[in-house]
mmCIF file of the N, C-alpha and C atoms, coordinates in Angstrom:
data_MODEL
# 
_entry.id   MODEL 
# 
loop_
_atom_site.group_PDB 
_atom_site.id 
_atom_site.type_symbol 
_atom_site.label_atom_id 
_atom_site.label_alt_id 
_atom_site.label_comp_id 
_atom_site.label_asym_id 
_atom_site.label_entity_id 
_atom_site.label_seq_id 
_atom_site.pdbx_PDB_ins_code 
_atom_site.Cartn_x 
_atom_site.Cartn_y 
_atom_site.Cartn_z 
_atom_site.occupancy 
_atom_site.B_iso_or_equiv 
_atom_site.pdbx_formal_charge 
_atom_site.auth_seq_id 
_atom_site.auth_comp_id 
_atom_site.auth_asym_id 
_atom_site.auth_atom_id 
_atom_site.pdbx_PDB_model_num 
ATOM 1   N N  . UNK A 1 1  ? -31.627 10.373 -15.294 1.00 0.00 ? 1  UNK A N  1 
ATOM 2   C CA . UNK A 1 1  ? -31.317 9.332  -14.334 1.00 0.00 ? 1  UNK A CA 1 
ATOM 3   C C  . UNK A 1 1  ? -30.357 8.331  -14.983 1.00 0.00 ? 1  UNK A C  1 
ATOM 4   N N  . UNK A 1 2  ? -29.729 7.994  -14.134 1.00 0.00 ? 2  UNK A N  1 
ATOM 5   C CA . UNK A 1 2  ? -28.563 7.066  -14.823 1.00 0.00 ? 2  UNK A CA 1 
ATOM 6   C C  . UNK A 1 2  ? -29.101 5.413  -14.611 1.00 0.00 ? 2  UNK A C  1 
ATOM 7   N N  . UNK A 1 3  ? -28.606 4.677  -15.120 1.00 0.00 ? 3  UNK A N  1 
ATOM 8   C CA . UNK A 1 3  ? -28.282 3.077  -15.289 1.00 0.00 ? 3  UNK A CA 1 
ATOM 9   C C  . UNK A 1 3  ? -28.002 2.518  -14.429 1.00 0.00 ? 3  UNK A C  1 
ATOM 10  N N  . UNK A 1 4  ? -28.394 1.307  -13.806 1.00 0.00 ? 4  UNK A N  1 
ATOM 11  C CA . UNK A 1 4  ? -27.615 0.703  -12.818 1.00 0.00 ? 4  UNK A CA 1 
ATOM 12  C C  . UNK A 1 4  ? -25.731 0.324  -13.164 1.00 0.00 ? 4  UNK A C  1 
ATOM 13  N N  . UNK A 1 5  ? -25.610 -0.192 -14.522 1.00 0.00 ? 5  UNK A N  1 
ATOM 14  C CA . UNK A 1 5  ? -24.636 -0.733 -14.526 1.00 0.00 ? 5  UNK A CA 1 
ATOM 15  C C  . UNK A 1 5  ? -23.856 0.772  -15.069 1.00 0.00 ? 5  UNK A C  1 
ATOM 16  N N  . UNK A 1 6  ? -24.256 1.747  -15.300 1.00 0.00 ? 6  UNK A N  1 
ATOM 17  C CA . UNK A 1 6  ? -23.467 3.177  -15.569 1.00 0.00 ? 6  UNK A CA 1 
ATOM 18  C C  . UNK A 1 6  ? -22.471 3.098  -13.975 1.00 0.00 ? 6  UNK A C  1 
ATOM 19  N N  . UNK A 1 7  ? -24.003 3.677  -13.310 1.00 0.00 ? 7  UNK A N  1 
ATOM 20  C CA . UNK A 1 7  ? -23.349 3.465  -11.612 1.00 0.00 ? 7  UNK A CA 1 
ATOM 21  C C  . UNK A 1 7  ? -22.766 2.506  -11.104 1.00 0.00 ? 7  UNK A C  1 
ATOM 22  N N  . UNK A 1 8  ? -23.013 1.590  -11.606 1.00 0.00 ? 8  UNK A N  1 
ATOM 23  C CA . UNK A 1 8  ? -21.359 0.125  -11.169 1.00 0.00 ? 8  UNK A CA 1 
ATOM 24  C C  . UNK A 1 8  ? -20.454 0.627  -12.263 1.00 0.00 ? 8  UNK A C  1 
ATOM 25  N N  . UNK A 1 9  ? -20.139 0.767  -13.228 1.00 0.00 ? 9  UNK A N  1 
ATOM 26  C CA . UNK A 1 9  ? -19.250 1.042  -14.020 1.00 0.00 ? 9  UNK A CA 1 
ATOM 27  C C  . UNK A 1 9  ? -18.195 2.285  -13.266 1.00 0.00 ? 9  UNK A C  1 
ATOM 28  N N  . UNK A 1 10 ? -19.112 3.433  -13.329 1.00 0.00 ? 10 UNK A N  1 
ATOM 29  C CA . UNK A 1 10 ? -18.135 4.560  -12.467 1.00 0.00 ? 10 UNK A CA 1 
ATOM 30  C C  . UNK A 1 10 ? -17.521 4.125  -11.180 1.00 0.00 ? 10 UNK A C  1 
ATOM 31  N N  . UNK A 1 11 ? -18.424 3.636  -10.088 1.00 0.00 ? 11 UNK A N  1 
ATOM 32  C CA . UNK A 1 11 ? -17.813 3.075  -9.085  1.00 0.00 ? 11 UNK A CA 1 
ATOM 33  C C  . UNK A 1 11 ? -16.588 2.338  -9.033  1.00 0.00 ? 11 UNK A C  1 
ATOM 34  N N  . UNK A 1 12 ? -16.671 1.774  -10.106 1.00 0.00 ? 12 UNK A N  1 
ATOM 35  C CA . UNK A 1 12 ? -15.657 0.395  -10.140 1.00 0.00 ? 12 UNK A CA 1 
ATOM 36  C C  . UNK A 1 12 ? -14.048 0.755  -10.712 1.00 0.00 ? 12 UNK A C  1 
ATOM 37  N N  . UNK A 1 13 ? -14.280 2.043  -11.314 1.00 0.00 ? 13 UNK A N  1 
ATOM 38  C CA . UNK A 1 13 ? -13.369 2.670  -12.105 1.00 0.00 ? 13 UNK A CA 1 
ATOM 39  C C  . UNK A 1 13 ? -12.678 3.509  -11.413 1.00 0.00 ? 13 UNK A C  1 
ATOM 40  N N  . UNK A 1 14 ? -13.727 4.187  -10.618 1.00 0.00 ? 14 UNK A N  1 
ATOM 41  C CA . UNK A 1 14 ? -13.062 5.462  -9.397  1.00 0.00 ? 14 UNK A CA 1 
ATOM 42  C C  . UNK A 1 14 ? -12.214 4.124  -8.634  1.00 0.00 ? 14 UNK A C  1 
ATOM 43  N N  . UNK A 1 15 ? -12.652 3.175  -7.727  1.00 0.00 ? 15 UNK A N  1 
ATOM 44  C CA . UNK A 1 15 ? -12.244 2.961  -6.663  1.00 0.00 ? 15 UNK A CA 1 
ATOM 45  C C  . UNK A 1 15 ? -10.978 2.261  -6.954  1.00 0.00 ? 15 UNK A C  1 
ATOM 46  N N  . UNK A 1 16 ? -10.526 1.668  -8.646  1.00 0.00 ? 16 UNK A N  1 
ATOM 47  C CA . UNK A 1 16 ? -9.546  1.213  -8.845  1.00 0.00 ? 16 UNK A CA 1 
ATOM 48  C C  . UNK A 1 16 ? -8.627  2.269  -8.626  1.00 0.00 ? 16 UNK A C  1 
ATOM 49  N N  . UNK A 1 17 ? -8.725  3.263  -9.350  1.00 0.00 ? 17 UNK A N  1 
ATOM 50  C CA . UNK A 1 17 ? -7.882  4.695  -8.892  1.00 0.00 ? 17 UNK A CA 1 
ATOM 51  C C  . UNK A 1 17 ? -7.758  5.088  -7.254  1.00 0.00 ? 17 UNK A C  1 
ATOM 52  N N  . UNK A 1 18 ? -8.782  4.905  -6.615  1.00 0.00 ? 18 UNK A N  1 
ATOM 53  C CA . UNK A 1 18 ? -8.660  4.884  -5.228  1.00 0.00 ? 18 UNK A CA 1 
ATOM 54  C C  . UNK A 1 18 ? -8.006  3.851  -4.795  1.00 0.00 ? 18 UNK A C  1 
ATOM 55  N N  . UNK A 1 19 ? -7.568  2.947  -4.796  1.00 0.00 ? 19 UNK A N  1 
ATOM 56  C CA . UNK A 1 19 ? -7.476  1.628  -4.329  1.00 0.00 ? 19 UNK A CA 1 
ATOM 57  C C  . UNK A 1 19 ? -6.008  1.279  -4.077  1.00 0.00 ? 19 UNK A C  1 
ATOM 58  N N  . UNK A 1 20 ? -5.564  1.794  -5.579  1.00 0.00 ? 20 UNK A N  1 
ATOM 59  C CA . UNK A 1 20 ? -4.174  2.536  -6.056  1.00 0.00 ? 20 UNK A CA 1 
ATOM 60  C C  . UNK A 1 20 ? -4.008  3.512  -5.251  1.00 0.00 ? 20 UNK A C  1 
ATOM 61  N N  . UNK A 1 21 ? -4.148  4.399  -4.513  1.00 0.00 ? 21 UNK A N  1 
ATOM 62  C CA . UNK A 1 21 ? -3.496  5.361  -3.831  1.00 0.00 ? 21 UNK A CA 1 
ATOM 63  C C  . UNK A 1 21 ? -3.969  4.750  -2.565  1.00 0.00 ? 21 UNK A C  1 
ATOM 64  N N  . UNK A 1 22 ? -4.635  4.217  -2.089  1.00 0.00 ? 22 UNK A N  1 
ATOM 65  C CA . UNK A 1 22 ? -4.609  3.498  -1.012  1.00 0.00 ? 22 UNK A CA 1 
ATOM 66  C C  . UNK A 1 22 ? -3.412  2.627  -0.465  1.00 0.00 ? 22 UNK A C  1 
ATOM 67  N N  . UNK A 1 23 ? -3.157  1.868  -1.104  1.00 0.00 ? 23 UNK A N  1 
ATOM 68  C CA . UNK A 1 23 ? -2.334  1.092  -1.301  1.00 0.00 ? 23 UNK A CA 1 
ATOM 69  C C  . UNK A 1 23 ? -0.615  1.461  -1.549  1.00 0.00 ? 23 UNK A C  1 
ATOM 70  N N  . UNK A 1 24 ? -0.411  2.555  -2.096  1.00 0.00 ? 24 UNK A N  1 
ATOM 71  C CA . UNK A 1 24 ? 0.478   3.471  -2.299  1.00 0.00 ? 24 UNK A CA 1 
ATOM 72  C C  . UNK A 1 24 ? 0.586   4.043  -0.833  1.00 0.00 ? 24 UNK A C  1 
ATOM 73  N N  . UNK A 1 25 ? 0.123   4.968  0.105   1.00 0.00 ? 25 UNK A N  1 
ATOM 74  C CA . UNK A 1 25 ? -0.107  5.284  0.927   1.00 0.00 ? 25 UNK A CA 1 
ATOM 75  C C  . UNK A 1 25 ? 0.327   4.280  2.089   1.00 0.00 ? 25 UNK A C  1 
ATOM 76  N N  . UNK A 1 26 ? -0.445  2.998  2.138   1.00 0.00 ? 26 UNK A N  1 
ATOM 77  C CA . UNK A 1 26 ? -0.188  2.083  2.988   1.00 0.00 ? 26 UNK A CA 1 
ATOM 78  C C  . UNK A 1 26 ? 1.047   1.752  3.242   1.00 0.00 ? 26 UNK A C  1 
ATOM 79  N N  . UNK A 1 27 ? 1.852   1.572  1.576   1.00 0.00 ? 27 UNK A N  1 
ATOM 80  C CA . UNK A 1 27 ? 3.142   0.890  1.648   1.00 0.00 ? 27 UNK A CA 1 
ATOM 81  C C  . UNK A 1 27 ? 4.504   2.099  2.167   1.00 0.00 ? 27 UNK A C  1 
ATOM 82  N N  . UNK A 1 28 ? 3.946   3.347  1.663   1.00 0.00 ? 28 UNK A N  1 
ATOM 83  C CA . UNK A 1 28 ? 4.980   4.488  2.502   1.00 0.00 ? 28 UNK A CA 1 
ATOM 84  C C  . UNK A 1 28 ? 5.027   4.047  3.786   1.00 0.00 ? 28 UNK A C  1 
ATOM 85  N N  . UNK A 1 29 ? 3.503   4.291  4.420   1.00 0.00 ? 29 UNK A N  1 
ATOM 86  C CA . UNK A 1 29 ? 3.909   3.813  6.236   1.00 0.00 ? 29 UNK A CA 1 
ATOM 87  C C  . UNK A 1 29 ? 4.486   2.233  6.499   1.00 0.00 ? 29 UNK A C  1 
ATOM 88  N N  . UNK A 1 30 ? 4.063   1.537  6.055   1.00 0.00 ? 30 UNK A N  1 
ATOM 89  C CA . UNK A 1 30 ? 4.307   0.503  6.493   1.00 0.00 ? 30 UNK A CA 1 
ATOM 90  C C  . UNK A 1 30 ? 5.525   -0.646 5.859   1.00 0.00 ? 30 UNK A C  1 
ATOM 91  N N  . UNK A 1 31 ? 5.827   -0.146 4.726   1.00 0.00 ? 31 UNK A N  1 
ATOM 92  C CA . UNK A 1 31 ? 6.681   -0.688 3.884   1.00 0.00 ? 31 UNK A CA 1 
ATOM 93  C C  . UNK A 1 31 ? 6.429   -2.473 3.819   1.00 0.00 ? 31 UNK A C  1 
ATOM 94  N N  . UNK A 1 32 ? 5.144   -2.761 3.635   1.00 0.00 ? 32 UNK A N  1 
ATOM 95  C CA . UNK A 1 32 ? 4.926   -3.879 3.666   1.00 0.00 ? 32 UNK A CA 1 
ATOM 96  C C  . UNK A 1 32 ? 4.104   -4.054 2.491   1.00 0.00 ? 32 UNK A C  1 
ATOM 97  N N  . UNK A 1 33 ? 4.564   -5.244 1.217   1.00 0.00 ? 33 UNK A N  1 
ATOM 98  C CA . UNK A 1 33 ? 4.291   -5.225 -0.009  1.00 0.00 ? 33 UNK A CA 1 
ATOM 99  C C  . UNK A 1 33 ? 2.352   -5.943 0.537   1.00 0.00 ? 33 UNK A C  1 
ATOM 100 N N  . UNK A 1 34 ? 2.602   -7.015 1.440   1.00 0.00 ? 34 UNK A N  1 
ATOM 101 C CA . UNK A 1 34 ? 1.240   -7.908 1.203   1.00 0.00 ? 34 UNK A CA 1 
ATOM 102 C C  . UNK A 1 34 ? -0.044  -6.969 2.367   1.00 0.00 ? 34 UNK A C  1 
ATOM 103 N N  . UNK A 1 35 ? 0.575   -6.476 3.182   1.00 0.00 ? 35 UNK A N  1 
ATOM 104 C CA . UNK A 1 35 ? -0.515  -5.548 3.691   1.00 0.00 ? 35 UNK A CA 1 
ATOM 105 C C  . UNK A 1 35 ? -0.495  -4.610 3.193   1.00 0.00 ? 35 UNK A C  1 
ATOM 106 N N  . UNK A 1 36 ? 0.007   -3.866 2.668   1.00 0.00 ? 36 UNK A N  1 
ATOM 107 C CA . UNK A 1 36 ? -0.548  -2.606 1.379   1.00 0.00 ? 36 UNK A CA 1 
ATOM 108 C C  . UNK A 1 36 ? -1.386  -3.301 0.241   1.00 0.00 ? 36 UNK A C  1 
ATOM 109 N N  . UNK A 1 37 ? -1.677  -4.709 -0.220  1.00 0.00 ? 37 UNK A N  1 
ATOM 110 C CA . UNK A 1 37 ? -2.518  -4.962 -0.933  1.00 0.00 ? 37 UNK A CA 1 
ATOM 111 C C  . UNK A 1 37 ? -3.485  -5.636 -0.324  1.00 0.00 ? 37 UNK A C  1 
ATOM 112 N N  . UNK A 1 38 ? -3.633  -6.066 0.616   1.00 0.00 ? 38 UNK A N  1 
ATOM 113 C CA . UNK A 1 38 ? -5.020  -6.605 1.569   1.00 0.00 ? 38 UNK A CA 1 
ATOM 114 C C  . UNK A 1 38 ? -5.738  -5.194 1.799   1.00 0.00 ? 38 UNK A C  1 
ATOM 115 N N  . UNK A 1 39 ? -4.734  -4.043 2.782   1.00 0.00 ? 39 UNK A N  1 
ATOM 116 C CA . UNK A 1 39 ? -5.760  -2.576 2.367   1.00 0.00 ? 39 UNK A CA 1 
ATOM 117 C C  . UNK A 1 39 ? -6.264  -2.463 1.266   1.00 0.00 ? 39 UNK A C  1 
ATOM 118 N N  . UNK A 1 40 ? -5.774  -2.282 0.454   1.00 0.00 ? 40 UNK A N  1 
ATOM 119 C CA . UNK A 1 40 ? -6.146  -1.877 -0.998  1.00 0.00 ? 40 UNK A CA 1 
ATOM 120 C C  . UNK A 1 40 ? -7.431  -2.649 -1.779  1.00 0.00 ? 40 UNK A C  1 
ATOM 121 N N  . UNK A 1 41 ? -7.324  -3.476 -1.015  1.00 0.00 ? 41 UNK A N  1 
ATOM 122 C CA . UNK A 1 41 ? -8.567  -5.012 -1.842  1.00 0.00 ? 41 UNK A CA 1 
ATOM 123 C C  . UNK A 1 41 ? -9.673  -4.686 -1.047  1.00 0.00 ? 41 UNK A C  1 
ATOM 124 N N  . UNK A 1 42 ? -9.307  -4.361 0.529   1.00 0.00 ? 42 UNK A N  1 
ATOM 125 C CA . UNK A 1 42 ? -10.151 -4.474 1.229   1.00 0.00 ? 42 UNK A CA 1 
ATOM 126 C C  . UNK A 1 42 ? -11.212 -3.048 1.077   1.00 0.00 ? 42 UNK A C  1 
ATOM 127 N N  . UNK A 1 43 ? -10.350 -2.252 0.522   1.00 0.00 ? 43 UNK A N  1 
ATOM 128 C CA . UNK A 1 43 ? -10.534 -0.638 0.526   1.00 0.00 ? 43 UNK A CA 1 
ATOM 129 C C  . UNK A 1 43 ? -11.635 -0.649 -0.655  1.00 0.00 ? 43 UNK A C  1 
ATOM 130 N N  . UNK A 1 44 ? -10.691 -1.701 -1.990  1.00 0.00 ? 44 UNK A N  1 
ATOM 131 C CA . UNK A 1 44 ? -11.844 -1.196 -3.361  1.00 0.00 ? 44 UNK A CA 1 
ATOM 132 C C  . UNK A 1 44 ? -12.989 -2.446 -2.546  1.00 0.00 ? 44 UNK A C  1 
ATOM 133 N N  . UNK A 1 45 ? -13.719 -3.360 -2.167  1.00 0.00 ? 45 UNK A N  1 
ATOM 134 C CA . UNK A 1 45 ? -14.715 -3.946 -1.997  1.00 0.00 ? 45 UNK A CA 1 
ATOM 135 C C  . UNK A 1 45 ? -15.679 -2.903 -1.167  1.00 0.00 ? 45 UNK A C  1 
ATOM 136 N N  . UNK A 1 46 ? -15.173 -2.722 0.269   1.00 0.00 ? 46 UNK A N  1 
ATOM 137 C CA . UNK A 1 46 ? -16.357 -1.795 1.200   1.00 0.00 ? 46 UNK A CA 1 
ATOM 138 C C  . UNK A 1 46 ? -16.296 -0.618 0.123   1.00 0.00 ? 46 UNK A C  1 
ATOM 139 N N  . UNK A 1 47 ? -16.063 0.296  -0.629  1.00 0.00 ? 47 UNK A N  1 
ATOM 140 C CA . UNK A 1 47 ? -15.876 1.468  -0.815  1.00 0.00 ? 47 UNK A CA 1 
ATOM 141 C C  . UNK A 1 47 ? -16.763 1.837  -2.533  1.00 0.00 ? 47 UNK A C  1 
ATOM 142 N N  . UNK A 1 48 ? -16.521 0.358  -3.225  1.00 0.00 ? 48 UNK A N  1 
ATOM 143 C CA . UNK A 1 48 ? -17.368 -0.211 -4.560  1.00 0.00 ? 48 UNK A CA 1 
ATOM 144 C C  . UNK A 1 48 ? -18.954 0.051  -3.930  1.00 0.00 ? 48 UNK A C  1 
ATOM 145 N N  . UNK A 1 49 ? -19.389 -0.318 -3.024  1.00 0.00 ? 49 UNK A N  1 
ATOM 146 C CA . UNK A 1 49 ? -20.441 -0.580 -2.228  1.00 0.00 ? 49 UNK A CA 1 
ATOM 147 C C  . UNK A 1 49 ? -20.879 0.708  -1.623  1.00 0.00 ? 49 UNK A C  1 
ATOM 148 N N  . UNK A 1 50 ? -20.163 1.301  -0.882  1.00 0.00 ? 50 UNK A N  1 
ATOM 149 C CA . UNK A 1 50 ? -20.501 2.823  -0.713  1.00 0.00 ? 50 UNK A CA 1 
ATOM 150 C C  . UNK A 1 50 ? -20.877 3.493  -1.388  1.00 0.00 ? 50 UNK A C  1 
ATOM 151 N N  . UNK A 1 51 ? -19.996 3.575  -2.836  1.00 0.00 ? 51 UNK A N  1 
ATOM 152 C CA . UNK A 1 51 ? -20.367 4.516  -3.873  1.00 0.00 ? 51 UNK A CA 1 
ATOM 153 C C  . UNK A 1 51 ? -21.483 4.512  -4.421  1.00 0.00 ? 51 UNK A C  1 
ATOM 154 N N  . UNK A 1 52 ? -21.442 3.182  -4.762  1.00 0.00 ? 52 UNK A N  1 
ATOM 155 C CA . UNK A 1 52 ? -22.897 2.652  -5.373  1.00 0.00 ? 52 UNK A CA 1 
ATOM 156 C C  . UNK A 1 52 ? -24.269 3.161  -4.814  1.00 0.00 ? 52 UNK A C  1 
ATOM 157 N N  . UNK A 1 53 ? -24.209 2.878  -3.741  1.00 0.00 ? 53 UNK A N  1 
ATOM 158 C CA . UNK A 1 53 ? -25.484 3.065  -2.874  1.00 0.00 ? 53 UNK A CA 1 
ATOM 159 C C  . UNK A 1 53 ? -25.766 4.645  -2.557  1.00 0.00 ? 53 UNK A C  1 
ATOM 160 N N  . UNK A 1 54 ? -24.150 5.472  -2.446  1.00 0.00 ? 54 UNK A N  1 
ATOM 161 C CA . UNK A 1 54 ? -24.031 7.091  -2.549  1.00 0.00 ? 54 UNK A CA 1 
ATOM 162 C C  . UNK A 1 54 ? -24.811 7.391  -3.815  1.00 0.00 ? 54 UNK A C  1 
ATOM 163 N N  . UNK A 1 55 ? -24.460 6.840  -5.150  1.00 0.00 ? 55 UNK A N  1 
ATOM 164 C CA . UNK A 1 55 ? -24.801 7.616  -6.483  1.00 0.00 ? 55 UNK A CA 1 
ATOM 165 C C  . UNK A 1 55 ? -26.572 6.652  -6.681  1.00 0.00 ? 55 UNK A C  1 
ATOM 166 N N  . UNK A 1 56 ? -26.810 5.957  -6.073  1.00 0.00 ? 56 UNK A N  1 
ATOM 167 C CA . UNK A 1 56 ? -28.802 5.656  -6.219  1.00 0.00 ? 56 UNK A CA 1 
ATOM 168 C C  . UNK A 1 56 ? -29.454 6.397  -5.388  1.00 0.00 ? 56 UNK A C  1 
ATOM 169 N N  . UNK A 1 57 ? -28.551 6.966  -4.131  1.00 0.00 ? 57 UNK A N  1 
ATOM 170 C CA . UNK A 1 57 ? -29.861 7.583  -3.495  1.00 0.00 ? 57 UNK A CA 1 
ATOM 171 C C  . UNK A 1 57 ? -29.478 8.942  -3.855  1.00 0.00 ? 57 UNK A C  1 
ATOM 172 N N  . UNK A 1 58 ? -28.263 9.449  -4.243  1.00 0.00 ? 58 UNK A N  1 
ATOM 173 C CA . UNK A 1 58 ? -28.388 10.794 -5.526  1.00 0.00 ? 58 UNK A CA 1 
ATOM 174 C C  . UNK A 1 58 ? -29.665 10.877 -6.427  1.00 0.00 ? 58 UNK A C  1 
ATOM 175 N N  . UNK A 1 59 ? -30.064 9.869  -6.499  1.00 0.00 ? 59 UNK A N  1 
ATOM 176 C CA . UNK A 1 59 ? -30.730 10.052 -7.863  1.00 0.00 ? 59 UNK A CA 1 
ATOM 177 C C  . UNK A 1 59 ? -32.309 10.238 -7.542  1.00 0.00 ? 59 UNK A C  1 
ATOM 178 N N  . UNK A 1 60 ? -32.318 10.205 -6.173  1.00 0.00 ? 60 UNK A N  1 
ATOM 179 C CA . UNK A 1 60 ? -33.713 10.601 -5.701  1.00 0.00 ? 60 UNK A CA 1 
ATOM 180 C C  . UNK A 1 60 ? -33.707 12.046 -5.146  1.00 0.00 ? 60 UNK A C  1 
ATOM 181 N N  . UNK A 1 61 ? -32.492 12.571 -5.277  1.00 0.00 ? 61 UNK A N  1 
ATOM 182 C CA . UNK A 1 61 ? -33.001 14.096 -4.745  1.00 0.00 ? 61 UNK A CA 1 
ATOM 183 C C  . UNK A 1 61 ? -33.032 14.754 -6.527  1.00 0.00 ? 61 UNK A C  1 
ATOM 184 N N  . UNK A 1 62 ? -33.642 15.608 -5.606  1.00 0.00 ? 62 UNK A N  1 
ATOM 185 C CA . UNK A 1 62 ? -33.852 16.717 -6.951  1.00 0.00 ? 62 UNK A CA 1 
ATOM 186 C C  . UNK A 1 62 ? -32.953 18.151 -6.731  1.00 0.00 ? 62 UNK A C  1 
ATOM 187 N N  . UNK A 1 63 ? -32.342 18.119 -5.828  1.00 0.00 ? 63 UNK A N  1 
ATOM 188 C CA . UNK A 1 63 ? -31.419 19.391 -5.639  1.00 0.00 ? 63 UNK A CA 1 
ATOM 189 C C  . UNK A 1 63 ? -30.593 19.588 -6.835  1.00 0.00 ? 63 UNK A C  1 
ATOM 190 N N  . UNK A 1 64 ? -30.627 20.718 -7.419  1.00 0.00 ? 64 UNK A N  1 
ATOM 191 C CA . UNK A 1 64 ? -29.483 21.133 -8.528  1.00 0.00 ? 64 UNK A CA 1 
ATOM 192 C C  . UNK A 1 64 ? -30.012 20.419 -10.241 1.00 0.00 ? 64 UNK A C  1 
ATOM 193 N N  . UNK A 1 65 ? -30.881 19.615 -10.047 1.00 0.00 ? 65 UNK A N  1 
ATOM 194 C CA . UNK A 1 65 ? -31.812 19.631 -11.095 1.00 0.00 ? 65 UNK A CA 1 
ATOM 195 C C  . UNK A 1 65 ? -31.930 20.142 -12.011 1.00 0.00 ? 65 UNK A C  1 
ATOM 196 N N  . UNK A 1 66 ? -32.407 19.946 -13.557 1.00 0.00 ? 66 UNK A N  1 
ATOM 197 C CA . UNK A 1 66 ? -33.187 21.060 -14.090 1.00 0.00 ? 66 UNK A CA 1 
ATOM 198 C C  . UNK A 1 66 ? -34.384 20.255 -15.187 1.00 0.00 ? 66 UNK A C  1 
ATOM 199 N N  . UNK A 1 67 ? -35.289 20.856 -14.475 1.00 0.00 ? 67 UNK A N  1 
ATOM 200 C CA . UNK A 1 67 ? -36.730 19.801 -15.037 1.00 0.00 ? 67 UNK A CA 1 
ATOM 201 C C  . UNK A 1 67 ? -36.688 19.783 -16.300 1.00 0.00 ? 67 UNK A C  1 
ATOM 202 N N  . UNK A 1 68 ? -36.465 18.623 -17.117 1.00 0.00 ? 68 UNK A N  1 
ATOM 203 C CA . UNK A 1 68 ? -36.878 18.817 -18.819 1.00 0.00 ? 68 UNK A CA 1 
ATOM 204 C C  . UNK A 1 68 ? -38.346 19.650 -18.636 1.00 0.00 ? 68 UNK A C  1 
ATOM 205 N N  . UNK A 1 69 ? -38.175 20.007 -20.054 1.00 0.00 ? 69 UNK A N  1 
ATOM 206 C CA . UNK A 1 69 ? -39.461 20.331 -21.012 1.00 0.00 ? 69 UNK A CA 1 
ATOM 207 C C  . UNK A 1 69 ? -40.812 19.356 -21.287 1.00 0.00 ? 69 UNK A C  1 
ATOM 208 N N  . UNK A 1 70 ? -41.975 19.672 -20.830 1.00 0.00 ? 70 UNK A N  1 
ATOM 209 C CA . UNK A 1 70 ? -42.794 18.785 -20.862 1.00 0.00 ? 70 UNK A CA 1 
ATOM 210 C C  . UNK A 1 70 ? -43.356 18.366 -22.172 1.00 0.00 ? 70 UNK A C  1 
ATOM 211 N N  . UNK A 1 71 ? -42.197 19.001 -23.701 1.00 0.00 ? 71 UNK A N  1 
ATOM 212 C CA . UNK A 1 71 ? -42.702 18.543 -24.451 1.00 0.00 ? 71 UNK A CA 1 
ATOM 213 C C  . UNK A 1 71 ? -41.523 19.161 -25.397 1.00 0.00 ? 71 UNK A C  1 
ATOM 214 N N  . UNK A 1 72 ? -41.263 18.488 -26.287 1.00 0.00 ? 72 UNK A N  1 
ATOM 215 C CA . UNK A 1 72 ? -40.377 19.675 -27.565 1.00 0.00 ? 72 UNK A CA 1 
ATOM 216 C C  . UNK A 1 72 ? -40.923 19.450 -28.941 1.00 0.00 ? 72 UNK A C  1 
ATOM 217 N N  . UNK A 1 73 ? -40.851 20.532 -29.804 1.00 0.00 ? 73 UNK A N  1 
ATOM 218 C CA . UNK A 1 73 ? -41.432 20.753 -31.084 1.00 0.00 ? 73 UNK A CA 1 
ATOM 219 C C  . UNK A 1 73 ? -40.261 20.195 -31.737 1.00 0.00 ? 73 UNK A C  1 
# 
């Protein structure tokens, strides 16, 4: 099981990389420097928050698992 601040750490790291192509994306269509970065801000906040809450309730399934050893020599 992972860390809370592991799982803010990854989140925060992906969505900068996301955030960046968000924003990239925006400014092709729209060629507008300050609304390609309001998307982009707006994109890494809701999306920081998604992830987060995606990778804690990961951590309650057990699909794909593999049970430690109930003991090692």
């Amino acid at each position: 099981m992972e860390s809370h601040s592991r799982s803010i750490a990854k989140a925060v790291s992906y969505r900068c990389l996301g955030s960046l192509s968000t924003a990239l994306i925006f400014y092709l269509f729209s060629k507008d420097v300050s609304l390609s970065l309001g998307a982009g801000a707006v994109d890494t906040v809701v999306k920081i928050g998604v992830y987060f809450l995606h990778e804690r309730l990961w951590n309650h399934v057990r699909f794909g698992r593999i049970k430690p050893p109930e003991y090692e020599i």
